[in-house]
PyMOL Python script that loads the backbone (N, CA, C, O; Angstrom):
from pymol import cmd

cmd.read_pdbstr("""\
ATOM      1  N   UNK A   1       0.821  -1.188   0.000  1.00  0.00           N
ATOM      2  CA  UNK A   1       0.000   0.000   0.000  1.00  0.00           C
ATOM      3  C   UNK A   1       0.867   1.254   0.000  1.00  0.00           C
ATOM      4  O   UNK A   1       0.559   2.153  -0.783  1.00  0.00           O
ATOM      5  N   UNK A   2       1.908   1.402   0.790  1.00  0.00           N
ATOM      6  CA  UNK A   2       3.161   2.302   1.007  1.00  0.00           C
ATOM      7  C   UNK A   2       3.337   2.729  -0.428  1.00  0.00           C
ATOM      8  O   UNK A   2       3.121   3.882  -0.802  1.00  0.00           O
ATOM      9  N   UNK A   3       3.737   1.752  -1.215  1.00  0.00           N
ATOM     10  CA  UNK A   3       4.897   2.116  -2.422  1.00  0.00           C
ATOM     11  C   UNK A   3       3.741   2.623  -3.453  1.00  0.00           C
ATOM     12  O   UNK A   3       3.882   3.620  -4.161  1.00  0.00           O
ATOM     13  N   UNK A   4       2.532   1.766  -3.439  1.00  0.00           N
ATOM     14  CA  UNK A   4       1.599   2.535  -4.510  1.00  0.00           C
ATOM     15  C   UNK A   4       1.269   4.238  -4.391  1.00  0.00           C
ATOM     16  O   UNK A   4       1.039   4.981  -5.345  1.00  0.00           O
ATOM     17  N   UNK A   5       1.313   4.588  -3.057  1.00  0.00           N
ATOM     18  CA  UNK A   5       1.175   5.909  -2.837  1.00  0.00           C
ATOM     19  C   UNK A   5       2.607   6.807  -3.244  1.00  0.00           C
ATOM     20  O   UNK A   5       2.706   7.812  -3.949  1.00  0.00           O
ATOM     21  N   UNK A   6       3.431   6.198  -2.671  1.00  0.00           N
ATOM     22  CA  UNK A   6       4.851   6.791  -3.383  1.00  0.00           C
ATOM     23  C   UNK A   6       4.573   6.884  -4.857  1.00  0.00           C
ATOM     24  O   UNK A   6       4.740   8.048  -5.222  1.00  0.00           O
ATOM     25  N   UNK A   7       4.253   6.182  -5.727  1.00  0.00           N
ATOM     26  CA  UNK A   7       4.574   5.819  -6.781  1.00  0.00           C
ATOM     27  C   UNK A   7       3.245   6.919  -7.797  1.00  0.00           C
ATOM     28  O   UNK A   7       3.302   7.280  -8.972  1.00  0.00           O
ATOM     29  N   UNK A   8       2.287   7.153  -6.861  1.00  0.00           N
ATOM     30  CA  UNK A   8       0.840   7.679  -7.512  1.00  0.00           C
ATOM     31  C   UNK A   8       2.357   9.359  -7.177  1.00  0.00           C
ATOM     32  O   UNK A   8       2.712  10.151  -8.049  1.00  0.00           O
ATOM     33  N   UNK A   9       2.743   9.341  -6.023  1.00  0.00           N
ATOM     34  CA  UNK A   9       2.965  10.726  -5.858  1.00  0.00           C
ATOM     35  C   UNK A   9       4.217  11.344  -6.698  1.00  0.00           C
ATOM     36  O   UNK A   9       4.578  12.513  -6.840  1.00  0.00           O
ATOM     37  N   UNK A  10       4.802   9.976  -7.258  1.00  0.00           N
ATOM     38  CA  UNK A  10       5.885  10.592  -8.365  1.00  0.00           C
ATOM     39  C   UNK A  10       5.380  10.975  -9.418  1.00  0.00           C
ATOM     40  O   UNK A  10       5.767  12.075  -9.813  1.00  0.00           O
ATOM     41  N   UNK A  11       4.548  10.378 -10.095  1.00  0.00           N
ATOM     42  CA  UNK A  11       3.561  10.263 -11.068  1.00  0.00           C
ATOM     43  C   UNK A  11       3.115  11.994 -10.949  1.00  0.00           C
ATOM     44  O   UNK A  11       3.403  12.773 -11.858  1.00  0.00           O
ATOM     45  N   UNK A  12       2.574  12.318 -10.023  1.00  0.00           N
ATOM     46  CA  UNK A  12       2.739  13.682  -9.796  1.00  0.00           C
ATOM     47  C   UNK A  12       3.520  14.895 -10.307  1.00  0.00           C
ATOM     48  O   UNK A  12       3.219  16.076 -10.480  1.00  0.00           O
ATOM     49  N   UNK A  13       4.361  14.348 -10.443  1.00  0.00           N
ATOM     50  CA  UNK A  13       5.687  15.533 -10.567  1.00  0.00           C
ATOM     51  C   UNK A  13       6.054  15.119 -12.048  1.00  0.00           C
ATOM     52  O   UNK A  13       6.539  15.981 -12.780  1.00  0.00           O
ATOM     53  N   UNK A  14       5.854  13.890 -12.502  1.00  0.00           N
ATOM     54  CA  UNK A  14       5.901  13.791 -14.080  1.00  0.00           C
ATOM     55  C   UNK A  14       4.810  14.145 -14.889  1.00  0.00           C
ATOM     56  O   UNK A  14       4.818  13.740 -16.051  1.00  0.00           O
ATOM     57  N   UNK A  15       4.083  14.675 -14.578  1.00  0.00           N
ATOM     58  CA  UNK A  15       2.722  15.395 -15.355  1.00  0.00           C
ATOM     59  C   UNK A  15       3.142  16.710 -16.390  1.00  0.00           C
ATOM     60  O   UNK A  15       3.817  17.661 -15.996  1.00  0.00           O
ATOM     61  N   UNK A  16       2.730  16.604 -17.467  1.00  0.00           N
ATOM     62  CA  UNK A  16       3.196  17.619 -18.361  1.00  0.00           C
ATOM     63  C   UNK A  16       2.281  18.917 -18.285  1.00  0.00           C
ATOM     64  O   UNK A  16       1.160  18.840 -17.782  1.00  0.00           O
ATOM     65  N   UNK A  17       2.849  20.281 -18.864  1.00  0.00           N
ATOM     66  CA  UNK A  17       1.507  21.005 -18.423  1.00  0.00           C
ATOM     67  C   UNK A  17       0.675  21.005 -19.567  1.00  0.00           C
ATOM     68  O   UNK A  17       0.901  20.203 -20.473  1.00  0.00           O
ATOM     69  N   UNK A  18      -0.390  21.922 -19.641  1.00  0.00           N
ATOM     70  CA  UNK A  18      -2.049  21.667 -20.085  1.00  0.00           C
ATOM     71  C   UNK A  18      -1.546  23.326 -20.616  1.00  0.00           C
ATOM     72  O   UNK A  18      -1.545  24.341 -19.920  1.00  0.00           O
ATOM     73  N   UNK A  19      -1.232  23.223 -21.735  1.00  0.00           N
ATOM     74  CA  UNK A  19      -0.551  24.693 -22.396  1.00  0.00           C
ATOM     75  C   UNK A  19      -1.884  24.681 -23.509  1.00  0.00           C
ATOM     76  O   UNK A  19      -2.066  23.681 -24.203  1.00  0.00           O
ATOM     77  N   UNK A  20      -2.850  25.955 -23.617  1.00  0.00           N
ATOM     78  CA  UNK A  20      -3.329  26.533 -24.589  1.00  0.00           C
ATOM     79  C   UNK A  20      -3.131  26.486 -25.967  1.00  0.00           C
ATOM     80  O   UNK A  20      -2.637  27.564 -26.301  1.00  0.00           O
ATOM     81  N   UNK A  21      -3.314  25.579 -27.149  1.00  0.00           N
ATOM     82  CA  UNK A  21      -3.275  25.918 -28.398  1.00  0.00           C
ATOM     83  C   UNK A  21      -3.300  26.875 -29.225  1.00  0.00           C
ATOM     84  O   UNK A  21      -4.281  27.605 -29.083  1.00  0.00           O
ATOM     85  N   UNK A  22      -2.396  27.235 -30.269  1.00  0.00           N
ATOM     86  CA  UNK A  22      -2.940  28.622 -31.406  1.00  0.00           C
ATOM     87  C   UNK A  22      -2.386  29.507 -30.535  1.00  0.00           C
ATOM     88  O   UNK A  22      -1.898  29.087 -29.485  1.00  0.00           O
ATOM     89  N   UNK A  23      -2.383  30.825 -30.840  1.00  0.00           N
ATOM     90  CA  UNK A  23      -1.561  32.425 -30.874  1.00  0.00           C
ATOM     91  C   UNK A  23      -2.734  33.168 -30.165  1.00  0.00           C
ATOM     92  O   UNK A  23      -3.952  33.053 -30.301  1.00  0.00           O
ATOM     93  N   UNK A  24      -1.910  34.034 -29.297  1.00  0.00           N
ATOM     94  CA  UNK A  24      -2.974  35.262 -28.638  1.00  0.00           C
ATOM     95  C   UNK A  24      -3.282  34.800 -27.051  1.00  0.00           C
ATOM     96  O   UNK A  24      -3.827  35.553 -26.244  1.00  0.00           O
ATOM     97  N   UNK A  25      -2.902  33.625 -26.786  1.00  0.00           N
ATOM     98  CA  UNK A  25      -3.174  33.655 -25.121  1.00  0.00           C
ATOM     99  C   UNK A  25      -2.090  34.363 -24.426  1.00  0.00           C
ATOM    100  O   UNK A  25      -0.913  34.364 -24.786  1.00  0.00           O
ATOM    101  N   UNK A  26      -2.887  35.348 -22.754  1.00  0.00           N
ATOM    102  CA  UNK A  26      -2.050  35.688 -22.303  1.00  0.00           C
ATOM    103  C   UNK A  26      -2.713  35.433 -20.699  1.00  0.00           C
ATOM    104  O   UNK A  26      -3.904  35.130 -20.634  1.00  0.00           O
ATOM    105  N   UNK A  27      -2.152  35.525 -19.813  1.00  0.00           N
ATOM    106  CA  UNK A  27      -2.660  35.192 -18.557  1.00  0.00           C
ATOM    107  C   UNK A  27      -3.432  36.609 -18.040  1.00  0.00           C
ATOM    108  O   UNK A  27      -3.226  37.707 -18.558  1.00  0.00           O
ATOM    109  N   UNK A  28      -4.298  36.381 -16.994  1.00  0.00           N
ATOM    110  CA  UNK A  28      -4.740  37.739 -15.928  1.00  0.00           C
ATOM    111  C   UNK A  28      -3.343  38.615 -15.328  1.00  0.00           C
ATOM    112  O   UNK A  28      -3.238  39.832 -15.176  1.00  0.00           O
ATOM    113  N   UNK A  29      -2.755  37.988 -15.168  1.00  0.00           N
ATOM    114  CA  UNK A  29      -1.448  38.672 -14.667  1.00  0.00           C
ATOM    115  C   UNK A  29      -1.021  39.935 -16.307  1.00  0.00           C
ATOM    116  O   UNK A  29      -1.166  41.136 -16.539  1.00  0.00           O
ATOM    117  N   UNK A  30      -0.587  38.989 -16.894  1.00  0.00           N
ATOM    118  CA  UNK A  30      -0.132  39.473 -18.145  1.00  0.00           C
ATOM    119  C   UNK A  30      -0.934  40.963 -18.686  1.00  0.00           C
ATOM    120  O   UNK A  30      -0.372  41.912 -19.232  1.00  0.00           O
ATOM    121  N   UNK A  31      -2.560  40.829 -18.319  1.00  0.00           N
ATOM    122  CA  UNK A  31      -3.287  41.721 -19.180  1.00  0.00           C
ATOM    123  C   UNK A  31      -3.098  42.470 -17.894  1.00  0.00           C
ATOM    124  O   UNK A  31      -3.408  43.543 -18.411  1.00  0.00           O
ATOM    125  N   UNK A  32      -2.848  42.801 -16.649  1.00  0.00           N
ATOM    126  CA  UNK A  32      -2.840  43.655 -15.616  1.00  0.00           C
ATOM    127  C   UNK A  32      -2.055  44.756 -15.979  1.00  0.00           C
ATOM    128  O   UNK A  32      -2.271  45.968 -15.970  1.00  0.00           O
ATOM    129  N   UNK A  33      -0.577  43.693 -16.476  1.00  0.00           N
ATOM    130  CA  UNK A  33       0.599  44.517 -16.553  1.00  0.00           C
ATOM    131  C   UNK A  33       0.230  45.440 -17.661  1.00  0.00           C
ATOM    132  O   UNK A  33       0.344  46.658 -17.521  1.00  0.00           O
ATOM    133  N   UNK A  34      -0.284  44.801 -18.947  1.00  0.00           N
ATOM    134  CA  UNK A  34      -0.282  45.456 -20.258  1.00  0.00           C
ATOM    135  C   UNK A  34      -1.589  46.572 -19.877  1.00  0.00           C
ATOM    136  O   UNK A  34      -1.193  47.706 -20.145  1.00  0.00           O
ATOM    137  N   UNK A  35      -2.362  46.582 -19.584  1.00  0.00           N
ATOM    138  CA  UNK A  35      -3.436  47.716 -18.913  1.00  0.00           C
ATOM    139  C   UNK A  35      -3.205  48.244 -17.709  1.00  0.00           C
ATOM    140  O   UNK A  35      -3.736  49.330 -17.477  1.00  0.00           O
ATOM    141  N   UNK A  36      -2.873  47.994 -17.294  1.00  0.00           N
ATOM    142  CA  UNK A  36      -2.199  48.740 -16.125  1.00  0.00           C
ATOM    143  C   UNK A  36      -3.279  49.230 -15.247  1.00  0.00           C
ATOM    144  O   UNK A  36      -3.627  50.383 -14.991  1.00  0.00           O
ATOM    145  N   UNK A  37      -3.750  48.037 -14.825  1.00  0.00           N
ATOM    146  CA  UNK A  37      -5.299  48.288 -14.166  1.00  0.00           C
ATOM    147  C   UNK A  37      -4.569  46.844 -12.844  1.00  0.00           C
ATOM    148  O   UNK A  37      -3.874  45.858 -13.092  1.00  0.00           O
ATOM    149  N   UNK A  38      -5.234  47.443 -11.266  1.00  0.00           N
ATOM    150  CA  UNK A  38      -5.373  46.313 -10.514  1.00  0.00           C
ATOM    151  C   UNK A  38      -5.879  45.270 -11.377  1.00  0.00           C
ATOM    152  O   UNK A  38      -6.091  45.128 -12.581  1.00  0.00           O
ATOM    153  N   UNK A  39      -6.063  44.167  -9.649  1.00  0.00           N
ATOM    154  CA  UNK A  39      -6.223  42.962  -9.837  1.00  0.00           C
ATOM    155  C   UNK A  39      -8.123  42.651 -10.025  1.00  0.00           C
ATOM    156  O   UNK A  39      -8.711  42.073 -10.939  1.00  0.00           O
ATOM    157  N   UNK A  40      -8.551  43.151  -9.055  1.00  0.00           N
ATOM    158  CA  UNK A  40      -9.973  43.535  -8.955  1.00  0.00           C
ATOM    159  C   UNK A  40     -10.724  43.923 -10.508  1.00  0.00           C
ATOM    160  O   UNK A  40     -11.508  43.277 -11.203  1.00  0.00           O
ATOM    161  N   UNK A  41      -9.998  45.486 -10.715  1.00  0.00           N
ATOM    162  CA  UNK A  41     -10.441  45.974 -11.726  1.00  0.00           C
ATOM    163  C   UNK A  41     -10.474  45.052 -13.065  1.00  0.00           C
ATOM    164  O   UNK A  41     -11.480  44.851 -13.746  1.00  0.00           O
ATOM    165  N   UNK A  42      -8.802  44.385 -13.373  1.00  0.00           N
ATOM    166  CA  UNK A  42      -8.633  43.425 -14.774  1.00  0.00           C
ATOM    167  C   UNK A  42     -10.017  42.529 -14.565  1.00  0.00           C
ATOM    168  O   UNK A  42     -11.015  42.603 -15.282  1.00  0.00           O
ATOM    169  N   UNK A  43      -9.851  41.729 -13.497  1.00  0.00           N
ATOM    170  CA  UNK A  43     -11.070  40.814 -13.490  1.00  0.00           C
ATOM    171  C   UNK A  43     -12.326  41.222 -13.667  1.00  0.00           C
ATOM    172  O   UNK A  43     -12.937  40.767 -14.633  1.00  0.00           O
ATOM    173  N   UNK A  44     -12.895  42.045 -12.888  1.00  0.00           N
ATOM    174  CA  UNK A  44     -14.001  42.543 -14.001  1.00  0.00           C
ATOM    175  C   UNK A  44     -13.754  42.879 -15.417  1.00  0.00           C
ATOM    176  O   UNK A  44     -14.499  42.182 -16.106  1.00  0.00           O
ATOM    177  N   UNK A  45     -13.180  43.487 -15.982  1.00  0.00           N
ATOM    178  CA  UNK A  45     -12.864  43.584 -17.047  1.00  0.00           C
ATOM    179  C   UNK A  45     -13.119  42.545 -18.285  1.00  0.00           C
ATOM    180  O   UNK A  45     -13.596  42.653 -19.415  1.00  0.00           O
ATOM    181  N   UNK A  46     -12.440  41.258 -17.337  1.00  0.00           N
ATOM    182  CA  UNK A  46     -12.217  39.728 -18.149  1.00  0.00           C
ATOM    183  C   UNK A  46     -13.385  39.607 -18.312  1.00  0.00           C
ATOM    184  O   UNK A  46     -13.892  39.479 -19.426  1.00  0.00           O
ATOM    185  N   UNK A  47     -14.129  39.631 -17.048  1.00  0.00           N
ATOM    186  CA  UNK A  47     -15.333  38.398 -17.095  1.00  0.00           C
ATOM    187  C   UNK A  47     -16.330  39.450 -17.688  1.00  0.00           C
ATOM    188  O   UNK A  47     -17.223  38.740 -18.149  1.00  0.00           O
ATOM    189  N   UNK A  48     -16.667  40.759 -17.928  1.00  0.00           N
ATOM    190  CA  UNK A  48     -17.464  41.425 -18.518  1.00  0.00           C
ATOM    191  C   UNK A  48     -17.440  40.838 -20.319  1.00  0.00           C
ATOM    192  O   UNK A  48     -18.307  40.252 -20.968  1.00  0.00           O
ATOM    193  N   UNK A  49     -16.133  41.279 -20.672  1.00  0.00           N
ATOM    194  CA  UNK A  49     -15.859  40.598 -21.798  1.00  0.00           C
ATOM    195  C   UNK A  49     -16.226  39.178 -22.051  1.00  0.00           C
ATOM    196  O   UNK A  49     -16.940  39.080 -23.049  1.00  0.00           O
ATOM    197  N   UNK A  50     -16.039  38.378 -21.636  1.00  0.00           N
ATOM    198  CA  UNK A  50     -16.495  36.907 -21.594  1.00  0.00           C
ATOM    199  C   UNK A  50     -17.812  36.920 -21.945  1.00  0.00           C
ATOM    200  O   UNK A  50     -18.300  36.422 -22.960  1.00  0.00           O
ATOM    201  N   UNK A  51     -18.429  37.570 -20.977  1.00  0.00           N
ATOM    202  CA  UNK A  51     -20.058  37.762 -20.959  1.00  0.00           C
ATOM    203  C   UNK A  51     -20.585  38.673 -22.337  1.00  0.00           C
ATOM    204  O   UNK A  51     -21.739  38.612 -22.762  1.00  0.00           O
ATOM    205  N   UNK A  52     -19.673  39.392 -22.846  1.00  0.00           N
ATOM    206  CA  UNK A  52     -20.144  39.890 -24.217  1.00  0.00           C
ATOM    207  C   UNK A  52     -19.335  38.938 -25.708  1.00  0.00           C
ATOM    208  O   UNK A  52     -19.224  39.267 -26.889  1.00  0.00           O
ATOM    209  N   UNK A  53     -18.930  37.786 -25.018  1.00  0.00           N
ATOM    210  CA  UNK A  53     -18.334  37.292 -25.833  1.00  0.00           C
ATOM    211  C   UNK A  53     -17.681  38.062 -26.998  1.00  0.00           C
ATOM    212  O   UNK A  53     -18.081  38.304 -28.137  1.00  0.00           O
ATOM    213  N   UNK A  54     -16.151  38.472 -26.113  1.00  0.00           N
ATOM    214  CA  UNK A  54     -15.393  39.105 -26.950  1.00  0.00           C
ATOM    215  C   UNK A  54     -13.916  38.510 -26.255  1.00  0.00           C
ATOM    216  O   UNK A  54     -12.899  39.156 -26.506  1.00  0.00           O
ATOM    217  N   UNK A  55     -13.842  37.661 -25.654  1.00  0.00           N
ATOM    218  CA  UNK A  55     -12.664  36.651 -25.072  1.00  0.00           C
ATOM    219  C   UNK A  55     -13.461  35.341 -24.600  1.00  0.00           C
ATOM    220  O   UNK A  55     -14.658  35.123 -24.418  1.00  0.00           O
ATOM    221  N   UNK A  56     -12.307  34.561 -24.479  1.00  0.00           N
ATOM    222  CA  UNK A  56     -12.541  32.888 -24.546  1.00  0.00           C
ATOM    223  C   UNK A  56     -11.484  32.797 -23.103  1.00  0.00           C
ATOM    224  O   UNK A  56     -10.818  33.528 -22.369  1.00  0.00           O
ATOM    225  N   UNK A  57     -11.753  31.778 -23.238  1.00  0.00           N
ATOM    226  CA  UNK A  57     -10.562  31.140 -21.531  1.00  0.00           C
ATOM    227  C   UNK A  57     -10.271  29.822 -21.547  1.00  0.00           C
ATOM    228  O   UNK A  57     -10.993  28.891 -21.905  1.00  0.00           O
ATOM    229  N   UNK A  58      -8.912  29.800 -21.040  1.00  0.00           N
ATOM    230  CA  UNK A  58      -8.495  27.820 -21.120  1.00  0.00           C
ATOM    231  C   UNK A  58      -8.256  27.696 -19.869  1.00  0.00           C
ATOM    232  O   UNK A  58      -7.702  28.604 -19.248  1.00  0.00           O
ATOM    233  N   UNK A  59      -8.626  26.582 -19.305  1.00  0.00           N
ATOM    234  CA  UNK A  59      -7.890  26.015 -17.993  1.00  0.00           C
ATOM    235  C   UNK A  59      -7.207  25.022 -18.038  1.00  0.00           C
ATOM    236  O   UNK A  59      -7.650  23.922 -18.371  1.00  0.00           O
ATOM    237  N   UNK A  60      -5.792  25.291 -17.648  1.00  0.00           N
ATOM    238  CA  UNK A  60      -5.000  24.268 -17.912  1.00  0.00           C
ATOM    239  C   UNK A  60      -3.850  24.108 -16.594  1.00  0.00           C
ATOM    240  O   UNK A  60      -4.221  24.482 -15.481  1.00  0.00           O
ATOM    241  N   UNK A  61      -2.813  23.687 -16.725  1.00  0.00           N
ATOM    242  CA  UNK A  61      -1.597  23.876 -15.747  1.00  0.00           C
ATOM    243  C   UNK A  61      -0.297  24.032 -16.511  1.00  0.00           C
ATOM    244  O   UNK A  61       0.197  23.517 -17.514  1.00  0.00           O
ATOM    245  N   UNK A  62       0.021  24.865 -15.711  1.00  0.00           N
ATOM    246  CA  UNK A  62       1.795  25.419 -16.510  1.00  0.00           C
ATOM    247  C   UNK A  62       2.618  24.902 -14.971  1.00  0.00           C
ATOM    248  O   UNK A  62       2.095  24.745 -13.868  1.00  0.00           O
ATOM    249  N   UNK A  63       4.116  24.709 -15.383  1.00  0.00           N
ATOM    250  CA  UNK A  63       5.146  24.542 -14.192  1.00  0.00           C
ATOM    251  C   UNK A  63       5.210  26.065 -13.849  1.00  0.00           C
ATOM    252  O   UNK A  63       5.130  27.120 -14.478  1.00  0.00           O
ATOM    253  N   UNK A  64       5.431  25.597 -12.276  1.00  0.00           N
ATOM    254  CA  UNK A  64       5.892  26.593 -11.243  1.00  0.00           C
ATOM    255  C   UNK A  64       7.345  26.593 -10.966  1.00  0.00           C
ATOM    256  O   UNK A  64       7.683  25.738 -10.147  1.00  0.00           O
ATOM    257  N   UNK A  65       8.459  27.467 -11.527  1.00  0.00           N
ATOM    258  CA  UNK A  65       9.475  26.590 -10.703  1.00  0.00           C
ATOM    259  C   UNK A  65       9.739  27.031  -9.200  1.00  0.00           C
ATOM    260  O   UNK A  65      10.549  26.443  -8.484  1.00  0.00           O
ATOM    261  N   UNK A  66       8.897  28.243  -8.739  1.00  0.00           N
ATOM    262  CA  UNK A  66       8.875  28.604  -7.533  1.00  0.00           C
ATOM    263  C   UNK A  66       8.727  27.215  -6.487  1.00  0.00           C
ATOM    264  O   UNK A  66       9.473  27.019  -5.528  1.00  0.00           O
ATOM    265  N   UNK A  67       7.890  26.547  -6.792  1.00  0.00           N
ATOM    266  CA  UNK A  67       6.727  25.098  -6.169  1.00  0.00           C
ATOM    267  C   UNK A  67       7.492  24.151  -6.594  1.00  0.00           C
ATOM    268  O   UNK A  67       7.739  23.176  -5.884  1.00  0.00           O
ATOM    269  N   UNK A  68       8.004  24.304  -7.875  1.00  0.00           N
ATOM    270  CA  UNK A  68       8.539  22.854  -8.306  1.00  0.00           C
ATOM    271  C   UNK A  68       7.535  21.774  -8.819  1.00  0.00           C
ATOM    272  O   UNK A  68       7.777  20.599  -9.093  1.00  0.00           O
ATOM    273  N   UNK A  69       6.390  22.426  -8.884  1.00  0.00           N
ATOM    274  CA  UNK A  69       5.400  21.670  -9.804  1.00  0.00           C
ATOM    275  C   UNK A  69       4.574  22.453 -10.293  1.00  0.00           C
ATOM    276  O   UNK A  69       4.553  23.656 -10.035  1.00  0.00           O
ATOM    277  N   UNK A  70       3.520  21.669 -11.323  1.00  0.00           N
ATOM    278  CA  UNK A  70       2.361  22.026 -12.192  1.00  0.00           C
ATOM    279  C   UNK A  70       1.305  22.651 -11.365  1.00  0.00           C
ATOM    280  O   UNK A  70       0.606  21.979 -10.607  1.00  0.00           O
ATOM    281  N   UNK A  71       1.193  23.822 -11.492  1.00  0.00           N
ATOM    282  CA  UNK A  71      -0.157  24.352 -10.776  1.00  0.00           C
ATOM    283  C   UNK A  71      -1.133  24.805 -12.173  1.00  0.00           C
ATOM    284  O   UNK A  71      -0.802  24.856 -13.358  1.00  0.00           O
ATOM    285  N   UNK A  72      -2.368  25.083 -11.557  1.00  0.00           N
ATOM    286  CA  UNK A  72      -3.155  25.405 -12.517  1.00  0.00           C
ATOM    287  C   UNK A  72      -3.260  26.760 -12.709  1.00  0.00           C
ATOM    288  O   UNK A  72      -2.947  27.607 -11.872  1.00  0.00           O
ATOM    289  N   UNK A  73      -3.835  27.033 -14.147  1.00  0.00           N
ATOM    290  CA  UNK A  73      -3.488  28.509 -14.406  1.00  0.00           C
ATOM    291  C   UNK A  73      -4.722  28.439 -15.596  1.00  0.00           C
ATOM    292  O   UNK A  73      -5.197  27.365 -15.967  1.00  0.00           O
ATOM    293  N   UNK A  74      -5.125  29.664 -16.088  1.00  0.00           N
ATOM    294  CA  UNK A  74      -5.887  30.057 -16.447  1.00  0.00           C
ATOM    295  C   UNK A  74      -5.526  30.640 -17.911  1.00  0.00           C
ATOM    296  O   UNK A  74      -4.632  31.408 -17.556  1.00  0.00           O
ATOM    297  N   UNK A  75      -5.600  30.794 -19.208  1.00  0.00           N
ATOM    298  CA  UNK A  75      -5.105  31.796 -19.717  1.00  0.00           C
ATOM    299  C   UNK A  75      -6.755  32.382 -20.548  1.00  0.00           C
ATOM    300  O   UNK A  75      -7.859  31.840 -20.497  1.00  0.00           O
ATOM    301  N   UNK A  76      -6.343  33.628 -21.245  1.00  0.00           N
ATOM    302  CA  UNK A  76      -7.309  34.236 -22.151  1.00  0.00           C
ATOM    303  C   UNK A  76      -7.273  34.696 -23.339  1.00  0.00           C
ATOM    304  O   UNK A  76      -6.269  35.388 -23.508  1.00  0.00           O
ATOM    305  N   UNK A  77      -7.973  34.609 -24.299  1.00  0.00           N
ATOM    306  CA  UNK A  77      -7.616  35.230 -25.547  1.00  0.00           C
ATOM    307  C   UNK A  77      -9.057  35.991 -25.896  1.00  0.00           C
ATOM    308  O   UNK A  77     -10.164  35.632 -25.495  1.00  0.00           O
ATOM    309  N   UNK A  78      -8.795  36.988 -26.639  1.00  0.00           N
ATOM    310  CA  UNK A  78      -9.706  37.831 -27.557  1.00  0.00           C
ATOM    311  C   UNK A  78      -9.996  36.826 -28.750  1.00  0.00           C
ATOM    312  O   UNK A  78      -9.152  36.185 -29.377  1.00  0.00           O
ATOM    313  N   UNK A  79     -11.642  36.827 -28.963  1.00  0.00           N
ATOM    314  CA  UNK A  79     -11.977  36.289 -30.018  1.00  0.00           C
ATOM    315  C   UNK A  79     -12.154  37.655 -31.353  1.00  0.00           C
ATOM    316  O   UNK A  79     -12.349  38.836 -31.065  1.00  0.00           O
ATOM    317  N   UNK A  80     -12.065  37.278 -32.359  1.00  0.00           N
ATOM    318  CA  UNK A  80     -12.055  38.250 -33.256  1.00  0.00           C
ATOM    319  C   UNK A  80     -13.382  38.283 -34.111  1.00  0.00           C
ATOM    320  O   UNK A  80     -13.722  37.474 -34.974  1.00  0.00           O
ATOM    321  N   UNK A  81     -13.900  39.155 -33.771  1.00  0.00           N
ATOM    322  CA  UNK A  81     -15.785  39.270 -34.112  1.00  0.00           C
ATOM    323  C   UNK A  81     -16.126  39.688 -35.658  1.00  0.00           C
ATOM    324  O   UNK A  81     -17.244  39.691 -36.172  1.00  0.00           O
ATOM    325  N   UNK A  82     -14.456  40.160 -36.479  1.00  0.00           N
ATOM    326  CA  UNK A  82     -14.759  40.178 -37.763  1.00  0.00           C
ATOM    327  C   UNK A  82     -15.532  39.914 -38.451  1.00  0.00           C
ATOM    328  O   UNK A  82     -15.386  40.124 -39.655  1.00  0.00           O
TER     329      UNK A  82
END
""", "prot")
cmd.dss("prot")
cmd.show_as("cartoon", "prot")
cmd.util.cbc("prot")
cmd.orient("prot")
């Protein structure tokens, strides 16, 4: 029972991340910096947009090397309403 749990928990740390397909994703962090708006404010921002469907969202996991593992992360892109 020991080693299966060891073994589920390496399994862990070999997980690849869950990276966004195609051009134009950038994280909440990312669009803060580039608008130069708090954390509060961007997020409304996002999710207003979302709601007028004029951005999309992936949930996935990228490496941390702060953590030393895969955490989950969020990214966003503008859809183009052309």
């Amino acid at each position: 029972m020991e080693i299966e749990w060891a073994k589920n928990l390496e399994n862990v740390h070999k997980q690849v991340a869950r990276l966004p397909d195609g051009d134009g994703w950038f994280t909440a962090e990312q669009f803060m910096q580039k608008t130069n708006t708090g954390r509060a404010k961007s997020y409304k921002m996002i999710k207003q947009m979302q709601l007028d469907g004029k951005m999309e969202h992936f949930q996935g996991s990228d490496y941390n090397p702060q953590l030393g593992h895969n955490c989950r992360r969020v990214w966003y892109r503008f859809i183009n309403t052309d």
